[in-house]
C-alpha positions as a Markdown table, in Angstrom:
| # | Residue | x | y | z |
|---|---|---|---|---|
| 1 | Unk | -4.8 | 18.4 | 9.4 |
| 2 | Unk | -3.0 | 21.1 | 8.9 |
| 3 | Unk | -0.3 | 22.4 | 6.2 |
| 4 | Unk | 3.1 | 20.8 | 4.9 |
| 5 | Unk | 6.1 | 22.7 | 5.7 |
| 6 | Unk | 6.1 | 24.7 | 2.5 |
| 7 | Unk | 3.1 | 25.6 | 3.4 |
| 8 | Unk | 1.1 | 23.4 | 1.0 |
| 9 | Unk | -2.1 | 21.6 | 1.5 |
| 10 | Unk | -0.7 | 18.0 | 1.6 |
| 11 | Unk | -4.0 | 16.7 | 0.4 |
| 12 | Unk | -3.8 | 18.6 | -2.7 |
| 13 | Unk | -1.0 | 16.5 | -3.9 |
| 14 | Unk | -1.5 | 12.8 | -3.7 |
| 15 | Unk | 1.4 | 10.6 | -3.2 |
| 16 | Unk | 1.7 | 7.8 | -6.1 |
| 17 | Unk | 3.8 | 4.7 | -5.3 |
| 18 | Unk | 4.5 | 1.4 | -7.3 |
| 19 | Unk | 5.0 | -1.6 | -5.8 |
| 20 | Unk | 6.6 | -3.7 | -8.5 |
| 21 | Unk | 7.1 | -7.5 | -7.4 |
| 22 | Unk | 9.5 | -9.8 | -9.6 |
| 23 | Unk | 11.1 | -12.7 | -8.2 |
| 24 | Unk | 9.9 | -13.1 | -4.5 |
| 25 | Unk | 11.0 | -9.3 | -4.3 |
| 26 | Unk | 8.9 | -6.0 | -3.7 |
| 27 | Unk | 10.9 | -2.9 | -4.4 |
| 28 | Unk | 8.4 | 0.1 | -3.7 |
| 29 | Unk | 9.1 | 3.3 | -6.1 |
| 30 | Unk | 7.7 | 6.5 | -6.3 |
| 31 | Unk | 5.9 | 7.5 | -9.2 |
| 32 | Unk | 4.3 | 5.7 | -11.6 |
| 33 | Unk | 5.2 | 2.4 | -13.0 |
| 34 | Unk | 8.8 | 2.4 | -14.5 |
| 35 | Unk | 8.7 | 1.7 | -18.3 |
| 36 | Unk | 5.5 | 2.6 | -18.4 |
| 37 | Unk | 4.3 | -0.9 | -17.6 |
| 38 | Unk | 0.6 | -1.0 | -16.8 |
| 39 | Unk | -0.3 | -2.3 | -13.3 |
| 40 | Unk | -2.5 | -5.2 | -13.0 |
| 41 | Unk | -4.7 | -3.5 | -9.7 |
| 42 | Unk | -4.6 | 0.6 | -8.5 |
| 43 | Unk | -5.4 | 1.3 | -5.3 |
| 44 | Unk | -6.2 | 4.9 | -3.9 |
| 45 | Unk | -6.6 | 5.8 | -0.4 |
| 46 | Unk | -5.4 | 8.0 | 2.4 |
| 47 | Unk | -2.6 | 7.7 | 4.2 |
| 48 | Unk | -4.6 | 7.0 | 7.3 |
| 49 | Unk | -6.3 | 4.5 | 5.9 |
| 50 | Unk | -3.1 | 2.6 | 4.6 |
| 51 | Unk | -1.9 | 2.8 | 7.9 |
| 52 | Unk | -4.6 | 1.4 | 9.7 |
| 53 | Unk | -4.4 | -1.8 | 7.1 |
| 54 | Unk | -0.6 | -2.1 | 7.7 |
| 55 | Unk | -0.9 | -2.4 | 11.4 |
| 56 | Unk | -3.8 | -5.0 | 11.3 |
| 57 | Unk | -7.0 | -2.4 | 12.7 |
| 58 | Unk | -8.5 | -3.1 | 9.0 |
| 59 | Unk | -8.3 | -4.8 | 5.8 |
| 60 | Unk | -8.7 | -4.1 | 2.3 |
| 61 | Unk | -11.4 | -6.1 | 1.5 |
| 62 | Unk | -13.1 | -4.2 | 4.8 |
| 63 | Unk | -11.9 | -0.5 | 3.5 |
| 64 | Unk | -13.1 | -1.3 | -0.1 |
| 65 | Unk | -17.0 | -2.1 | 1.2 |
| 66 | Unk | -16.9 | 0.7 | 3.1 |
| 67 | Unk | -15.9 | 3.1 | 0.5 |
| 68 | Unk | -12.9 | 4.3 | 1.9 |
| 69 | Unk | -10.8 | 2.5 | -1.0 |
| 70 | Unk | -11.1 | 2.3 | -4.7 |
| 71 | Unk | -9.5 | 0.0 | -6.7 |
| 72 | Unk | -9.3 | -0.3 | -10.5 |
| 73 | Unk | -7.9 | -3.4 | -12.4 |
| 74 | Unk | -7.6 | -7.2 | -11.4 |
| 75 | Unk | -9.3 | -7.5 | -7.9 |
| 76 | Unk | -7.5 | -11.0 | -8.1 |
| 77 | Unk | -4.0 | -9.4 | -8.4 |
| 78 | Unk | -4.9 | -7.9 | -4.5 |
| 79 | Unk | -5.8 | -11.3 | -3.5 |
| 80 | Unk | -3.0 | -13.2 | -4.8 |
| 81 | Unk | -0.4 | -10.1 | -3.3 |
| 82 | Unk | -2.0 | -10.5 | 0.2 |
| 83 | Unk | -1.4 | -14.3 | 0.2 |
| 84 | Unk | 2.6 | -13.4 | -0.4 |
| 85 | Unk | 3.0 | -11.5 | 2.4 |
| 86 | Unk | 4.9 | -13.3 | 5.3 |
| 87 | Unk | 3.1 | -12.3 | 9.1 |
| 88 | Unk | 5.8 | -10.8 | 11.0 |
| 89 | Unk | 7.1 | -12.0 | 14.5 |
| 90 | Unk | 6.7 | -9.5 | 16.6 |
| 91 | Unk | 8.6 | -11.8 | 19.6 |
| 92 | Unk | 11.9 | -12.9 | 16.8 |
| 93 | Unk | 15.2 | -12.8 | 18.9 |
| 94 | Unk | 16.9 | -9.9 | 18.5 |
| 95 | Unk | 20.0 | -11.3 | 19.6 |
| 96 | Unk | 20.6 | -14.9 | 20.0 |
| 97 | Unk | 23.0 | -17.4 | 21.9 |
């Protein structure tokens, strides 16, 4: 893996993100929730993992069984997030007419 270029273990020192979502909206943050707000699902897992879900080689529900992510809170709240999501199209025109 390697070292970060401080020379820091970057494993040592997980990332935390928050992806609030108000009105149609998702506005990742870094850090915890703002205000303090408690999230309705947490989900930890490695970067590698979180990549291979974002490009399609995975899913959650598949990582989760598997043990490679844990959630805590509302496993409904994942559910209902993954149904917002719009699939890109990889073929839109760039430029049109």
């Amino acid at each position: 893996m390697g070292s970060a270029p401080d020379g820091s273990d970057p494993a040592a020192a997980p990332e935390i993100w928050t992806l609030p979502l108000s009105n149609g909206a998702l506005t990742p943050m870094p850090g915890d929730a703002p205000r303090g707000e408690r999230p309705h699902v947490t989900l930890r897992l490695t970067r590698a993992t979180l990549n291979a879900v974002l490009s399609g080689a995975t899913t959650f529900p598949d990582e989760i069984a598997a043990g490679t992510v844990t959630l805590d809170g509302d496993p409904g709240a994942l559910l209902t997030f993954n149904t917002l999501l719009d699939k890109p199209d990889w073929n839109f025109p760039i430029v049109t007419p």
